[in-house]
VOGU-3710 file (C-alpha; in Angstrom, 3 decimals, decimal comma):
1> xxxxxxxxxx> 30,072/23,819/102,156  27,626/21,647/100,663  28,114/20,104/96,971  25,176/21,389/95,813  25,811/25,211/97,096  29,430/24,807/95,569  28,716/23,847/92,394  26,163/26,830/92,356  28,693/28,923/93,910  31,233/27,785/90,789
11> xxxxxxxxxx> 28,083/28,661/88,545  27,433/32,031/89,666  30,764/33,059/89,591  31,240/31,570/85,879  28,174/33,258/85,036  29,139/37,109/86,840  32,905/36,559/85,015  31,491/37,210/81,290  30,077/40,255/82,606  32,338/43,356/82,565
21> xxxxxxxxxx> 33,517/43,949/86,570  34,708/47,522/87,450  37,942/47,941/89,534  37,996/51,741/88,892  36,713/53,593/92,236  34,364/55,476/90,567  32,063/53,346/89,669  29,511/51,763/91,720  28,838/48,154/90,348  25,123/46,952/91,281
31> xxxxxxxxxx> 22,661/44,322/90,442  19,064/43,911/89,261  16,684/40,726/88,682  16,154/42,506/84,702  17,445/44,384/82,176  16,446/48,614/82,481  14,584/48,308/79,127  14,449/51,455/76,776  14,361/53,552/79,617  10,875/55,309/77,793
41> xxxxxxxxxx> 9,467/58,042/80,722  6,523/57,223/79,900  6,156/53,609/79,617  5,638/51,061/81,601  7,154/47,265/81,908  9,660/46,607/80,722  10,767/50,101/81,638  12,197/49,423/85,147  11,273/52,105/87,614  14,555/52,536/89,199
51> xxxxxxxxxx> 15,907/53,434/86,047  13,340/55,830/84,672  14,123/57,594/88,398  18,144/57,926/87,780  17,300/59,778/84,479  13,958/61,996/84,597  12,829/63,792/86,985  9,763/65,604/87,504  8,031/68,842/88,370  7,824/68,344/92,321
61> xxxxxxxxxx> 8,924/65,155/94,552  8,347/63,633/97,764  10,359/63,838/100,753  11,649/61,106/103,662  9,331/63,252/105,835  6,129/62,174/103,961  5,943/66,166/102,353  5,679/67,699/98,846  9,168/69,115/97,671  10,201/71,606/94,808
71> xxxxxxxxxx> 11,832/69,554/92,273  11,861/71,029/88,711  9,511/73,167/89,866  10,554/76,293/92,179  7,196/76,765/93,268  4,154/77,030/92,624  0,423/78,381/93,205  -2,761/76,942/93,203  -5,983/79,081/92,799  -8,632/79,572/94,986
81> xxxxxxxxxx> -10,801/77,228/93,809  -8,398/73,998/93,571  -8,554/74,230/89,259  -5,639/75,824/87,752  -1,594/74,971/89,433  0,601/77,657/87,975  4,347/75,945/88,467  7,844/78,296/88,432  10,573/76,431/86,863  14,184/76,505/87,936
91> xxxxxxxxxx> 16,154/78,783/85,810  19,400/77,366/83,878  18,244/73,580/83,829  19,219/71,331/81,052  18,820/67,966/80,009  21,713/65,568/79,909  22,308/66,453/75,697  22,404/70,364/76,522  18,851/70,848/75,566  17,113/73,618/77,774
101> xxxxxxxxxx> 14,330/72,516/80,016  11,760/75,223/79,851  8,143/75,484/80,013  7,622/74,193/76,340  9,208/71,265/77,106  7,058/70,844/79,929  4,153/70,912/77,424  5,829/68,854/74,837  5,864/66,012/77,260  2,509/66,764/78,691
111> xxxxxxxxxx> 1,074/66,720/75,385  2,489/63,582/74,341  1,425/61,624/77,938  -2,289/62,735/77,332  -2,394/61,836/73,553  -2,404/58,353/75,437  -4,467/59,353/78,502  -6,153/55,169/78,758  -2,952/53,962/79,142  -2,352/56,854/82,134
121> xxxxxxxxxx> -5,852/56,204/83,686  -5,150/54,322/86,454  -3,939/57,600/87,804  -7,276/60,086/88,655  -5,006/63,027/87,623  -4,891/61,977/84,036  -8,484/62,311/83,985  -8,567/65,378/85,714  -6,241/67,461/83,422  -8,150/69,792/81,050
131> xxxxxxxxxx> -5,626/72,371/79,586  -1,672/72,555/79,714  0,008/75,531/78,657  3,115/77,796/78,790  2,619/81,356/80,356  5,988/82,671/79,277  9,592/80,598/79,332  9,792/79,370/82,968  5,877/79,324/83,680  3,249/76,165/83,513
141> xxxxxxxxxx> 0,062/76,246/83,896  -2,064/72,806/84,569  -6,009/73,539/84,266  -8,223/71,159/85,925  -11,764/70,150/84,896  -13,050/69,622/88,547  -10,460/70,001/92,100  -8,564/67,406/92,984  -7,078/67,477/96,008  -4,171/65,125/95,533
151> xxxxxxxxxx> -2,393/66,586/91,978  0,855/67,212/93,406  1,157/63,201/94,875  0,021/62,021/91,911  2,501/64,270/89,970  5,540/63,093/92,195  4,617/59,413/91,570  7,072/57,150/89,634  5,597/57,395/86,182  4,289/59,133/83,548
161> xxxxxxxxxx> 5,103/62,936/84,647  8,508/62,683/83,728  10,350/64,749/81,580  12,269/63,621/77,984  14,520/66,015/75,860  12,479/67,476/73,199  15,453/66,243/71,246  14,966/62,786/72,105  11,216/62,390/70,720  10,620/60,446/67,432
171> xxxxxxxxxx> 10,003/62,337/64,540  5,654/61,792/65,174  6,283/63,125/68,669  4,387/60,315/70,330  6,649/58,563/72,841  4,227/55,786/73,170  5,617/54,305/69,563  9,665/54,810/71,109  12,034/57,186/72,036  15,223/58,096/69,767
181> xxxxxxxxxx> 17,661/58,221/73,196  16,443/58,414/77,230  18,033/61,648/77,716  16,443/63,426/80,962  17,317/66,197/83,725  18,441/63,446/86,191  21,360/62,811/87,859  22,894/60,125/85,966  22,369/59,201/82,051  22,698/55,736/80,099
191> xxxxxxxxxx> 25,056/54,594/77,779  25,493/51,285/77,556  23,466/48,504/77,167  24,051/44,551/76,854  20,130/43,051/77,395  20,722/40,856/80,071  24,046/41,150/80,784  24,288/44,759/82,018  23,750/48,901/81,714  26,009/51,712/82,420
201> xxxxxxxxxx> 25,284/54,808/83,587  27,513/57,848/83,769  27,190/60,923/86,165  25,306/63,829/84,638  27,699/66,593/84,845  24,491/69,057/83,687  22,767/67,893/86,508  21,076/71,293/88,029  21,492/69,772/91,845  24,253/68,330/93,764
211> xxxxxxxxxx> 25,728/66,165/91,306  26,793/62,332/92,671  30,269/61,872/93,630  30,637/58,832/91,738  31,168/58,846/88,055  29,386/55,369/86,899  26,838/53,145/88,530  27,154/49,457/86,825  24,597/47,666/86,818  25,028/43,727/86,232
221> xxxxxxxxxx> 21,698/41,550/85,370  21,634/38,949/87,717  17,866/37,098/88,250  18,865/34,673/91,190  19,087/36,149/95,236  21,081/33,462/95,249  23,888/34,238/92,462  23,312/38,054/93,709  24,474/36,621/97,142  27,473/34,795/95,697
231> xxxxxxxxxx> 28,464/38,177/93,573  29,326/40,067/97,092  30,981/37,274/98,252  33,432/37,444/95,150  33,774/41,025/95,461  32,149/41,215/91,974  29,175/44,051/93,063  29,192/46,803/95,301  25,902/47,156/96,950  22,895/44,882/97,469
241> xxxxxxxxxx> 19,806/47,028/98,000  16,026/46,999/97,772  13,251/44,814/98,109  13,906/40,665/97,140  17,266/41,242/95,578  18,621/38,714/98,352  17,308/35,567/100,092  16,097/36,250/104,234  18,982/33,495/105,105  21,599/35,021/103,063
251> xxxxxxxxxx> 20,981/38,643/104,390  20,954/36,952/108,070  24,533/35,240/106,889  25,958/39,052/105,814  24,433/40,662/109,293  26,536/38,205/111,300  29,936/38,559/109,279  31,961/41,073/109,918  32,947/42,499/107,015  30,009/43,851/106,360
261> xxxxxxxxxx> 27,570/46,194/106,944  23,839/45,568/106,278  20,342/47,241/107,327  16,893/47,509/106,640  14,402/50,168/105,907  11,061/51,418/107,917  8,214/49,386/105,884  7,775/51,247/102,736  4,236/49,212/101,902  2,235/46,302/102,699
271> xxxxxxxxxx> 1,842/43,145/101,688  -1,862/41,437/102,289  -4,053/38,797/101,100  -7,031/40,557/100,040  -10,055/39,058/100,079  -12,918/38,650/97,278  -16,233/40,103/98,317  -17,928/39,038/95,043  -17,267/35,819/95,089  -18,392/32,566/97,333
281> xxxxxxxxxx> -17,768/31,831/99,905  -15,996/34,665/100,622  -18,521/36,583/100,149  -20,070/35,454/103,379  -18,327/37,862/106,090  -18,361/35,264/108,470  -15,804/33,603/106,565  -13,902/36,871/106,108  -13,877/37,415/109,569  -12,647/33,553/110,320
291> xxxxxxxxxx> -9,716/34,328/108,161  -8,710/37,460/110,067  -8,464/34,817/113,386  -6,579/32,291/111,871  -3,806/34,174/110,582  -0,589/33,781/113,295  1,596/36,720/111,634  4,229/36,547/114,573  4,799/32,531/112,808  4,476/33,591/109,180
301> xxxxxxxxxx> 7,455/36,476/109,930  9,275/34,484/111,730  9,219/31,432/109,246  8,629/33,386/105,963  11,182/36,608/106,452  12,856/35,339/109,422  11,914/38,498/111,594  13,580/40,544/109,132  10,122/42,065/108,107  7,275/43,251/110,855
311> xxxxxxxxxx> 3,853/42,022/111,178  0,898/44,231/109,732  -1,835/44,446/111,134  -3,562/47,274/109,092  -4,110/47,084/105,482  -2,301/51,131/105,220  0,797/51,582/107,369  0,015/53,783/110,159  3,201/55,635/109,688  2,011/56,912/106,489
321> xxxxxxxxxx> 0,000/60,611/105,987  -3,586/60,319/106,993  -3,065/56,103/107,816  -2,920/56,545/111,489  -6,683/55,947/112,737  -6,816/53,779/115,577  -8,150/50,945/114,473  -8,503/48,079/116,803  -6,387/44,836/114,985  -8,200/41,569/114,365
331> xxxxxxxxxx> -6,519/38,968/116,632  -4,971/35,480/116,544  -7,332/33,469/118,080  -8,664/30,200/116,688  -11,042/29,556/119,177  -12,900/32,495/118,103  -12,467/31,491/114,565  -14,764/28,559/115,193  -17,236/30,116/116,865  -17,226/32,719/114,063
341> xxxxxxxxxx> -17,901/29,824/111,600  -20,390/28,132/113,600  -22,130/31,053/113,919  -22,122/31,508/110,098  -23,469/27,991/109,469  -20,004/26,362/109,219  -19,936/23,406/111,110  -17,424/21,307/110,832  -18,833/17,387/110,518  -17,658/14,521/112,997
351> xxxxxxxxxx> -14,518/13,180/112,087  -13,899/15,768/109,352  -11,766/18,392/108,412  -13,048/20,665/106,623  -15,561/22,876/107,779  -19,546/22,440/105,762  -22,411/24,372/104,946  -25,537/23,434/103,117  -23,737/20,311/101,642  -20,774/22,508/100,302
361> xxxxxxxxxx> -17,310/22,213/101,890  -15,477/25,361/102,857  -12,562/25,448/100,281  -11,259/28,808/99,172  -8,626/29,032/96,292  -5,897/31,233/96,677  -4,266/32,568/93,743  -0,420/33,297/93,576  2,428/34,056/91,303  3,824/30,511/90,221
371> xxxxxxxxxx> 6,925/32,156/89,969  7,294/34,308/93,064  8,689/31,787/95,976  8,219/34,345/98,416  4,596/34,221/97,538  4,273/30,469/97,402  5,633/30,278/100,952  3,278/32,919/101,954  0,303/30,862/100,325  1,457/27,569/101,958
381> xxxxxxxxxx> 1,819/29,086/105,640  -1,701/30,505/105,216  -3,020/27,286/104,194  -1,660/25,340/107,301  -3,063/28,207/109,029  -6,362/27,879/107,602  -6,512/24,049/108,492  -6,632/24,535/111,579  -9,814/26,494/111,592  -11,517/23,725/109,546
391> xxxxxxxxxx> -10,982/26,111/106,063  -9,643/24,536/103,096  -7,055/26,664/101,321  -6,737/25,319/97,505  -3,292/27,324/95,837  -3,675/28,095/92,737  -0,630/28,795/91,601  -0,209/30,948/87,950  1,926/31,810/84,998  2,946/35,887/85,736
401> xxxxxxxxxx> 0,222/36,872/82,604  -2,458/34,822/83,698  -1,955/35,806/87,265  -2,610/39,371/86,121  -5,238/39,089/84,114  -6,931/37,317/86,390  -6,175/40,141/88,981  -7,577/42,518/86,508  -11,117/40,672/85,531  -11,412/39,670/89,272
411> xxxxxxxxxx> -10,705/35,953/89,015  -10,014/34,666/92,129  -11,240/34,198/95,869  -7,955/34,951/97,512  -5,182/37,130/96,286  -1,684/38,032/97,403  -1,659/42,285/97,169  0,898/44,910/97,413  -0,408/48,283/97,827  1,440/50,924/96,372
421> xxxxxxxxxx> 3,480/52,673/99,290  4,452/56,598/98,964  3,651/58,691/97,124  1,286/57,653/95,767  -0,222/55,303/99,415  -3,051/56,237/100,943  -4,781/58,469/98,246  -3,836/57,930/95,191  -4,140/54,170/96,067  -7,435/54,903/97,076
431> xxxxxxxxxx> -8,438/56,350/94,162  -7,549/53,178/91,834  -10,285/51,259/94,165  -12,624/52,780/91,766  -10,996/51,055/88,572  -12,330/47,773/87,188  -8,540/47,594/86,177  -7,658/47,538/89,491  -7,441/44,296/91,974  -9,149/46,232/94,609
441> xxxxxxxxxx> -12,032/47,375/92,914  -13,188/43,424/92,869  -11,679/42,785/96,314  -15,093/45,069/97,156  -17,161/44,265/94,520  -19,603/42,432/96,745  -20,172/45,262/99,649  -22,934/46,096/99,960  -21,925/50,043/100,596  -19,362/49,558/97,556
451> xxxxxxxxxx> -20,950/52,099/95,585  -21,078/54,545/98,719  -17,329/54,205/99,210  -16,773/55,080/95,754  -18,728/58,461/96,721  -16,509/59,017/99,354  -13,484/58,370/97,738  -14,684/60,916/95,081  -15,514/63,267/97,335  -12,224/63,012/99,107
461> xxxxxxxxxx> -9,975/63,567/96,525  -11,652/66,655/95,514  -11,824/68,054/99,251  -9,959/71,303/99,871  -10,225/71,165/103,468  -7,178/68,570/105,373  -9,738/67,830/108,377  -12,516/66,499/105,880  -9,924/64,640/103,500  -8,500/62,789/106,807
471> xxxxxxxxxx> -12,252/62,150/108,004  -12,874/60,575/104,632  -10,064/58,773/104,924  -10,871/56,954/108,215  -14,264/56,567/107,469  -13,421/54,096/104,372  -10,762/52,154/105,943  -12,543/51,863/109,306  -15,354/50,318/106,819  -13,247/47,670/105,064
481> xxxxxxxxxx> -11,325/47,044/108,509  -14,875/46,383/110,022  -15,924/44,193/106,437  -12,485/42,159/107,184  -11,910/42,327/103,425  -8,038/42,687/103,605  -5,600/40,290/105,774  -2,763/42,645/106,138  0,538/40,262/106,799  3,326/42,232/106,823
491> xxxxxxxxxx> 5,159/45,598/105,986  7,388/45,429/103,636  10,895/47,037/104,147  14,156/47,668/101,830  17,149/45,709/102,796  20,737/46,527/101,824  24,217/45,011/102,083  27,885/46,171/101,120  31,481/45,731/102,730  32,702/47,774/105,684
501> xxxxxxxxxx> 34,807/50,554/104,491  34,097/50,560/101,274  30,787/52,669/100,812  29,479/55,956/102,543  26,169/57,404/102,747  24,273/54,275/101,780  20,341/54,490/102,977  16,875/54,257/101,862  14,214/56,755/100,398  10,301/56,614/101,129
511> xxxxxxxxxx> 10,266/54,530/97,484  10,711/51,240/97,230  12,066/51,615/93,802  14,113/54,362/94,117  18,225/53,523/94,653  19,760/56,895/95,991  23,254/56,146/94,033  23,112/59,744/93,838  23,820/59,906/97,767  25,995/57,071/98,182
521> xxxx> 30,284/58,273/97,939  32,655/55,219/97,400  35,714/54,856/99,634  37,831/52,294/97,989
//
C-alpha cells in the first residue's frame, strides 16, 4: 500500500474510533456525507431528505413500479371535475409519541405548510390548493382552485406533505420558525444527536405497517468516499448505499473481493449539461447542435464512472412514466460537428484552434460546483471534448452559494443539471420549467416558442385525459430534443456495498434519497 493511502487509512480509522461503533446485532451502523439536521418535515437544507423519509410519512407514496400507492391514506376519490380529492385515512395510526393521526392533524400540518406557501412554490400543487378541511375524524378533503392533473405525484414527493405530531409544533404553530421534537408516523424515530459525529435512530414500535426487524440504524458522519471506503474495510459500518457515498475505484475494489457483496440500481435520474438559450453564443443553435456531436459519452463513462453508470442519451429516462417517445439520439460524430459550425459561420482560422465568428472566438464558460470532483471531472472531459471541435470550453468553477445563485438568476452559458427523478420526474419536473427559480426556466429562456411551451406545460398538468397528458408530454421534449438545449450524459444509478453474510434484503427504491433500512434484516 502506498504511504500516502496508509497514512489516510491510519487517519480515517483515528477519525471513525471517536465515534460510537455498534457491536449489538440490532443495529445497523451507516454513513452520510452530513449531519440529519433538525429533522423539520417541512424544511429544507439542512434537513437531509433521507432522514425526513425514516420519520414522516405522507398521505399516498410511490411504488418500484412507477404507480401511486395508499400510504396514510386508504383511499381516496377525486370528483368529476379534477377539483376536490376526498382522502380515507387508516384507522388506529399514531405517531411515534402516542399522538393519534387523524384528519385534524392532517389539517394542522396542511395549515402550517401553506402559511408559507413561497417557500413551497416550486411545487405547482402549492399553488393549486384552495381549501383543506376535515369531513369527520378519518376524512380529508383537498379543494383545488383549477385541476391539476398531477396532485397525487406531487403529494408523494420528498417534502413538504409530510406529517408532524400536533404535539411536536411550537407553541405559534408555524413549523417554519422550529419544531419542539421530529416525532412522525414513520418507521423509525430519532434520538440522538452529536452534529457531525453521528444520529441514532430507534425502531418505531407504533409504526402502523410492518415494522423493521432491526432495532437501531446508526448513522456515523463521515464527508470523505474515501474514509467511508476505509470504514467497511475496518468493519466500522454496515452498509454503503446511495448515490456518491463511495469513489467509482473503490466500489470496483469491493465488486472484485470476495467478501463482499455490492450492486447498483436502474438509473434513478439524469445527469446533463444543460445548455443556455439566452445567452451568447449559445444562443446560436448551431452551436447547440455542435455540442450534441462532440460529446463521446461511451469515453466520459468509461473514464468518469468507470462503466459503473450508463450513457444518456435523452434528457428524461425512457424508463420513466410518459418518458418513452422515440426520439432519435444526437450522435458522436465530429465530422459533423464541423460542418455544423461552418455552416453557422464558425470557421475555424488557419493554424488556429479555436473556432471564429465575426471577430469573436467561440469560448463558452461552463459553470460547476468547485467542490463537487465528480463534476469537475465531468467539466474537464467535456472540455477536451469540445477542443476537438474547435470550441473553447472556459470552467468556471464556484463556491456551492454562488453556484446556486447563479443557477437561480441564470448566470451562466453551460451548467451541470440533475433533474429530479421519481416522483416527482417527468411532470412535476416539468412544471418547475415555468419558475424563474428554477435552472431550467433560463436553460429556455431564449426559444423562441418558450412562452408556447409554458402553455403546454399548463395545459398538461391540468389534463384529465392520460392520451392528451402523454401527447403533451412528447410534444415538449421532442421540441427541446430538436432545439439541442440539453446534453444528457448519463443516468444516474444508486450503488451499495456490505459484507457477505452479514445483511439480508438490501436493495434500492425508485428514490434516490430514500434508504429502505426498513427492509433490510441483519444476520450477524
Amino acid at each position: 500500500m502506498p504511504a500516502k493511502l496508509i497514512l489516510v487509512f491510519l487517519f480515517a480509522a483515528a477519525v471513525l474510533l471517536s465515534v460510537p461503533v455498534s457491536a449489538d446485532p440490532g443495529t445497523l451502523v451507516y454513513s452520510f456525507p452530513v449531519s440529519a439536521g433538525k429533522t423539520n418535515p417541512h424544511l429544507y437544507l439542512p434537513n437531509q431528505f433521507y432522514s425526513q423519509m425514516m420519520l414522516y410519512d405522507r398521505l399516498v407514496g410511490y411504488s418500484n413500479e412507477g404507480k401511486i400507492v395508499p400510504e396514510l391514506a386508504e383511499s381516496w376519490e377525486v370528483s368529476d371535475d379534477g377539483l376536490v380529492y376526498t382522502f380515507h385515512l387508516r384507522p388506529n395510526v399514531k405517531f411515534s409519541d402516542g399522538t393519534p393521526f387523524d384528519a385534524e392533524a392532517v389539517v394542522k400540518n396542511f395549515d402550517t405548510i401553506l402559511a408559507k406557501r413561497e417557500l413551497h412554490s416550486w411545487q405547482e400543487i402549492t399553488n393549486k390548493i384552495e381549501k383543506w378541511e376535515a369531513e369527520g375524524p378519518l376524512t380529508f378533503k383537498l379543494t383545488l382552485n383549477s385541476p391539476y392533473a398531477i396532485t397525487l405525484y406531487d403529494l408523494a414527493a420528498f417534502r413538504p406533505y409530510r406529517f408532524l405530531s400536533p404535539a411536536a409544533f411550537p407553541d405559534s404553530g408555524l413549523t417554519y420558525e422550529g419544531i419542539k421534537a421530529p416525532i412522525g408516523t414513520g418507521p423509525w424515530k430519532l434520538v440522538e444527536s452529536v452534529p457531525s459525529e453521528y444520529d441514532l435512530y430507534e425502531r418505531n414500535d407504533l409504526y402502523w405497517g410492518k415494522k423493521p426487524t432491526i432495532e437501531k440504524v446508526l448513522v456515523k458522519i463521515i464527508p470523505d468516499p474515501l474514509t467511508r471506503a476505509v470504514a467497511m474495510e475496518t468493519g466500522q459500518i454496515d452498509l454503503i448505499h446511495g448515490d456518491g457515498q463511495v469513489a467509482y475505484d473503490a466500489f470496483d475494489s469491493f465488486s472484485r473481493d470476495s467478501r463482499y457483496i455490492t450492486s447498483i440500481s436502474k438509473p434513478v435520474m439524469t445527469e446533463t449539461i444543460a445548455v443556455n438559450t439566452g445567452r451568447y453564443p449559445t444562443d446560436d443553435k448551431s452551436v447547440r447542435l455542435a455540442l450534441q456531436y462532440v460529446i463521446d459519452r461511451d469515453e466520459l463513462v468509461k473514464g468518469l464512472f468507470l462503466n459503473h453508470q450508463v450513457p444518456a442519451y435523452f434528457y428524461c429516462l425512457p424508463s420513466l412514466p410518459y418518458c418513452d417517445i422515440s426520439l432519435t439520439p444526437y450522435p458522436f460524430d465530429l465530422e459533423l460537428a464541423a460542418k455544423t459550425l461552418d455552416e453557422g459561420g464558425w470557421k475555424l482560422p488557419e493554424g488556429a484552434t479555436v473556432r471564429e465568428k465575426d471577430g469573436k472566438k467561440l469560448e463558452i464558460p461552463f459553470s460547476f460546483s468547485g467542490t463537487d470532483a465528480s463534476e469537475k471531472a465531468l467539466a474537464e472531459g467535456f472540455q477536451a471534448q469540445a477542443a476537438k471541435a474547435g470550441i473553447a470550453i472556459i470552467l468556471r468553477p464556484e463556491e456551492p452559494d454562488t453556484f446556486l445563485t447563479h443557477n437561480r438568476e441564470g448566470n451562466f452559458n453551460l451548467v451541470t443539471l440533475k433533474t429530479w427523478g421519481p416522483p416527482l420526474e417527468p411532470l412535476s419536473y416539468m412544471s418547475g420549467m415555468r419558475d424563474p427559480a428554477i435552472v431550467d426556466f433560463h436553460v429556455q429562456s431564449g426559444l423562441k416558442n418558450k412562452a408556447e411551451i409554458d402553455q403546454k406545460i399548463t395545459r398538461m398538468l391540468s389534463a384529465v385525459d392520460e392520451k392528451e397528458k402523454a401527447d403533451i408530454v412528447r410534444d415538449i421534449y421532442q421540441t427541446l430534443h430538436n432545439e439541442a438545449v440539453y446534453v444528457p450524459v448519463h443516468g444516474i444509478s444508486l450503488m451499495e456495498v456490505h459484507r457477505k453474510g452479514e445483511l439480508e434484503g438490501v436493495g434500492f427504491t425508485p428514490n434516490r434519497y430514500q434508504i429502505p433500512f426498513d427492509l433490510i434484516r441483519k444476520l450477524k
